[in-house]
Structures are given as structure tokens and as C-alpha cells.
Legacy VTK file of the C-alpha trace (Angstrom):
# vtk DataFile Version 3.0
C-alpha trace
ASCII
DATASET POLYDATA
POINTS 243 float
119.107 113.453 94.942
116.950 111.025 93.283
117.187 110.524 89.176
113.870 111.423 89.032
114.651 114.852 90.550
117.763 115.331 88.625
116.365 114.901 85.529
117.637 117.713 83.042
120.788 118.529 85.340
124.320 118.163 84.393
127.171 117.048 86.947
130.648 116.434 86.412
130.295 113.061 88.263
127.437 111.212 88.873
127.235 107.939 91.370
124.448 105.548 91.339
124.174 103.299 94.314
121.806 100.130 94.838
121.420 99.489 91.805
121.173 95.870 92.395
118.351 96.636 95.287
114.990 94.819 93.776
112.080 97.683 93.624
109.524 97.382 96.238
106.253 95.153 95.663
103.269 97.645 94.610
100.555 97.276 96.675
97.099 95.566 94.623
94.931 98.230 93.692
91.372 97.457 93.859
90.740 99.095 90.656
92.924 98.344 87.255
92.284 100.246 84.368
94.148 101.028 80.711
93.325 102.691 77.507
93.258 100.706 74.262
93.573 102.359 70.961
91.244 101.784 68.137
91.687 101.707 64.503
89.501 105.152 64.202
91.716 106.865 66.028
89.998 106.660 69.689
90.089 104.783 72.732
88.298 101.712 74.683
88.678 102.049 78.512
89.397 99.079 80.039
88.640 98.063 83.677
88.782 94.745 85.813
88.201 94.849 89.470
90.375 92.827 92.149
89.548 89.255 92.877
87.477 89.310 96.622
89.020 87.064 98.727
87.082 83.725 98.256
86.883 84.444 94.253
88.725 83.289 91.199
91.048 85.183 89.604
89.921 87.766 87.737
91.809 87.377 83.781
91.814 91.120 83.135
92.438 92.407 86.099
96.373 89.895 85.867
96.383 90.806 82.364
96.109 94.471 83.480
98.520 93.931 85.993
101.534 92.531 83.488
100.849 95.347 81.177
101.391 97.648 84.390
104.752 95.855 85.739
105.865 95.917 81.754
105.073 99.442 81.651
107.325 99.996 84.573
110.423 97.927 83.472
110.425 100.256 80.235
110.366 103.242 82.433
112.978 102.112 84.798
115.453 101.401 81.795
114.476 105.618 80.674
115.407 106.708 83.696
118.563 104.453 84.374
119.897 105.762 81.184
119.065 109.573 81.707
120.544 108.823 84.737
124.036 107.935 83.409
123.601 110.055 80.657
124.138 113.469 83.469
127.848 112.629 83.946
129.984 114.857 81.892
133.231 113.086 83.548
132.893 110.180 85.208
129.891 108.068 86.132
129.928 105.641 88.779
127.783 102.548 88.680
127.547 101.054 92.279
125.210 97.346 93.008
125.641 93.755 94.518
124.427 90.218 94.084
124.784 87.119 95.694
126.901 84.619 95.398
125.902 80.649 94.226
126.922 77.273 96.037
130.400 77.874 94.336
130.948 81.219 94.669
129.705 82.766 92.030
127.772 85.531 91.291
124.180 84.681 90.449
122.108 86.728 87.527
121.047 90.193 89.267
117.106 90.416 90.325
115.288 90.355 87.771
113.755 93.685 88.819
116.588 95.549 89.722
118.397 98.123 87.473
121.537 95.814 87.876
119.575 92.982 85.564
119.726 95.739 82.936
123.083 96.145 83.028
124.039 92.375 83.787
125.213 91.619 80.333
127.992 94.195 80.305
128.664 94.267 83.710
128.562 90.551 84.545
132.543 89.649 83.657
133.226 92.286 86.001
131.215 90.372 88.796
132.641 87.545 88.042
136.618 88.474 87.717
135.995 90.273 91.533
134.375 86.648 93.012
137.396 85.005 91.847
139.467 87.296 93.267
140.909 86.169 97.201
140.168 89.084 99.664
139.409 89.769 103.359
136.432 90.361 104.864
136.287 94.099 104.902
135.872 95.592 108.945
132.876 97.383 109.760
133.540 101.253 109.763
134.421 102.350 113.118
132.329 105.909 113.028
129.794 103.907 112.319
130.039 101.273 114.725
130.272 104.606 117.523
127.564 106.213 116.368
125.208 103.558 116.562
126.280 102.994 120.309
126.326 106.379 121.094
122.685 106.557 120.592
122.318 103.822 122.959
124.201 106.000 125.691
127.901 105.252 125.865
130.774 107.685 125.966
134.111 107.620 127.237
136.008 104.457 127.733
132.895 102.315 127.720
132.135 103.150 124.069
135.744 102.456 122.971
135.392 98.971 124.686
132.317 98.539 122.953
133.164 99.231 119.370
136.297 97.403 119.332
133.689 93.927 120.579
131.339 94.886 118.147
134.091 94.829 115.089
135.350 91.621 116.361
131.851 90.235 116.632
131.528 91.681 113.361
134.123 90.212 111.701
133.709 86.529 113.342
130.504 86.173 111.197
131.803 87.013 108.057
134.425 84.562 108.488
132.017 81.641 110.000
130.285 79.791 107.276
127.439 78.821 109.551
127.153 82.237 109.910
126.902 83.589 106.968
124.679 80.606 105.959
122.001 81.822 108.246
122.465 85.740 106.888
121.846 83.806 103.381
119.474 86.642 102.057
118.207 83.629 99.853
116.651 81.633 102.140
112.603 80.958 102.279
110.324 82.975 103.652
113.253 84.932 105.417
112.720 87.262 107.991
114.458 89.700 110.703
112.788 91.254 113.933
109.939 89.256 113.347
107.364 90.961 116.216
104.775 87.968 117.149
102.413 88.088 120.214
101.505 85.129 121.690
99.487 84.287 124.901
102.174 82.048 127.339
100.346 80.949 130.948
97.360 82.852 130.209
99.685 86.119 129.948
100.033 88.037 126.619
103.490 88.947 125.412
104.928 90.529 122.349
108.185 89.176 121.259
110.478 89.350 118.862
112.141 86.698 116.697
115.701 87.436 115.223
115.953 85.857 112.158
113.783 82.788 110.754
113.845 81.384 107.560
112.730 78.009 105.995
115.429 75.542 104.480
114.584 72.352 102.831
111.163 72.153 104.496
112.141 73.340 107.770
111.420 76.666 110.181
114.392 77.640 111.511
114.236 80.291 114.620
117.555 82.364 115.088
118.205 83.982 118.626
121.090 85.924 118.050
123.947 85.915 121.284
127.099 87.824 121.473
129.672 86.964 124.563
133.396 86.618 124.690
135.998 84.598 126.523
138.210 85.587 129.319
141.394 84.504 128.471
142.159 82.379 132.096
144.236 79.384 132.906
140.925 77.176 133.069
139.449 78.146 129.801
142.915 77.547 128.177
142.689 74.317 129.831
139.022 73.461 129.185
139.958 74.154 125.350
142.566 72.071 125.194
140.653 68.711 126.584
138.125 69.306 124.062
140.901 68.551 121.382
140.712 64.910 119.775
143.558 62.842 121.360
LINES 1 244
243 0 1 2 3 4 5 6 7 8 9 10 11 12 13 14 15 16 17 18 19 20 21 22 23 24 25 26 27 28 29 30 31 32 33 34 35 36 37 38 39 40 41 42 43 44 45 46 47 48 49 50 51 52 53 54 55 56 57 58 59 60 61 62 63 64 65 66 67 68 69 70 71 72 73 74 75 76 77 78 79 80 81 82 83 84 85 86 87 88 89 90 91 92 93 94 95 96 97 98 99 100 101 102 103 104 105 106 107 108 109 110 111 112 113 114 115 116 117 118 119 120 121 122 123 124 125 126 127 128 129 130 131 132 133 134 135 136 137 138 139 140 141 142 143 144 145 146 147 148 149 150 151 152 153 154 155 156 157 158 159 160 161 162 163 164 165 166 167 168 169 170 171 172 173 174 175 176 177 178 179 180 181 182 183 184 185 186 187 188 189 190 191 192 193 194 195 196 197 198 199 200 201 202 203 204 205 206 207 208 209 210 211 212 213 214 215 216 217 218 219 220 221 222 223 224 225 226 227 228 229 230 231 232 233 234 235 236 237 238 239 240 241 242
């Protein structure tokens, strides 16, 4: 149930999850428009048009635009605290943010309803960065379900789910990897579907991850493959070692 929907109920505990999720980007309208008050008592309408493409920018048309986006940070702060106002016993307050160069949490989005409750919230952040843990597994039902739907039962799927959680749990615990998962990163982007004509032949394709860093495009083409544990690759590891 959204908050908007459970406005006016009561619960004895109430969770709120993503709350550090930044809201969606509002598509331009092509018309802005807002009423302004007069000293008599009535009202000016005010209206600005977009910007066509080749144009300038149109003043009232931004200015209508930050008066919108302020409008809707007010509302989102009513609604977050109706929202934690339902709980009669226990409210539960659930979001993320990333983590700095040194491990600590950065300020929430700006947008989010997290940034709201940084201020009170942020020691908390803070205290559980510091703190040493594991990388937690992936869930298991969750890890079968998504391969059942691509057609494995029986022995098969168990195989599969215990390579996926390994997989899994090797990029949390490579740096490298979890550089390139870096939800900061410029222009980032995942399943990126591009056609392109190769030898006179159109194809669609699809890029895994690519991101810009320091100026340059990186392309990602994720692989997953495992070792058989066999005299020669025991012995092909061990040459590679510095003597």
C-alpha cells in the first residue's frame, strides 16, 4: 500500500522502504502555468511555454518549473510525516546511500525522503559503515525463482543456484567489481539496447554496463565461468606466483 492510499488509516506497525530511492525525473510539459495572488484578493494566471528545440530558454517557463519541483519537496515532507505518523507501535524507517572514497556514507539524494531525515538519521549511517561485516549472500528462494523461470528443475537448478551465490558473492568481495557496479559513475547505464549496422547487416545489441570515468567510456561485458579443480590448473596457478 502506498502512503498516498493509506492516508487516514491506522496500523499497529508501519514499514517504509526506499526511502533513500531519488523520485523519478518529471517529464517537461509543454505548457507551465501557476496562479499568483493579488493584493485585491484575486488572481493573475501565469503561463510560459517550453523552449523549441533551437530556442533560448524561456525565464518563466524555469522559473515556473522551480516553483513546481519546490511545490513538490513540501508535499513529499506532508506525506512522509503522515506516513510515520499511522504507526500506533512501531514504525520502521527502511533506505540506503552510498558510500565515499573512505567508506563513508555520503549525504542522501537530495530528492529522496532519506535527505529529509538525514540529520537525525545520519549518526546511525555512519556508526553501521564503521562497523566490520560480511557481505550478506543473496537469498536462495530468490536466486531459484529467478532460474526457474528460465526452465530449470531438479538437480540442474540446485547446481545452478549454488554458482550463482558464489558468483554473487565474488563481486561483492572484488573491489574492481564493485568499482564498476559504482552507481556513481557518469552517464551510467545497464542493458544498454543499441543497433548498429556491422558488414552491411543490422543488429540490435545489448551493452551490459557502461559508464564514463575521468573522461573515459568504459563498455562492460559481463562473463561468469568457474574452474575445474585439476592437477594442471593447480599447477598453472602456481607458476603464475612471483618466485
Amino acid at each position: 500500500m502506498t502512503m498516498h492510499k493509506a492516508k487516514g488509516l491506522q496500523f499497529d506497525l508501519v514499514i517504509l522502504p526506499s526511502l533513500g530511492r531519488p523520485p523519478r525525473s518529471d517529464t517537461p510539459s509543454l505548457l507551465r502555468a501557476m496562479e499568483r495572488p493579488l493584493p485585491d484578493g484575486s488572481a493573475d494566471l501565469l503561463l510560459a511555454p517550453i523552449r523549441d528545440a533551437l530556442g533560448a530558454d524561456e525565464p518563466i517557463y524555469e522559473y515556473l518549473g522551480l516553483r513546481e519541483k519546490e511545490k513538490g519537496r513540501n508535499e513529499a515532507s506532508r506525506v512522509l510525516y503522515v506516513a510515520c505518523t499511522q504507526a500506533r507501535d512501531e514504525l520502521h524507517l527502511v533506505g540506503h546511500t552510498n558510500l565515499d572514497a573512505d567508506g563513508k556514507p555520503k549525504d542522501s539524494h537530495g530528492q529522496s525522503l532519506l535527505a529529509k531525515l538525514w540529520p537525525a538519521v545520519a549518526g546511525q549511517f555512519e556508526a553501521a559503515a564503521s562497523s566490520p561485516r560480511a557481505a550478506a549472500p543473496p537469498h536462495p528462494q530468490s536466486v531459484a525463482a529467478a532460474l526457474r523461470g528460465l526452465g530449470l528443475s531438479g538437480a540442474p537448478l540446485e547446481q545452478g543456484v549454488g554458482r550463482v551465490e558464489r558468483a554473487l558473492l565474488n563481486v561483492l568481495a572484488d573491489e574492481r567489481a564493485r568499482w564498476i557496479l559504482d552507481p556513481d559513475h557518469q552517464g551510467a547505464l545497464n542493458e544498454q539496447r543499441l543497433t548498429a549496422l556491422l558488414g552491411g547487416e543490422v543488429r540490435n545489441l545489448i551493452v551490459d554496463r557502461t559508464f564514463v570515468e575521468n573522461g573515459v567510456r568504459w563498455i562492460i561485458d559481463y562473463k561468469t565461468g568457474f574452474h575445474r579443480r585439476t592437477c594442471c590448473h593447480r599447477t598453472s596457478c602456481a607458476s603464475r606466483q612471483p618466485s
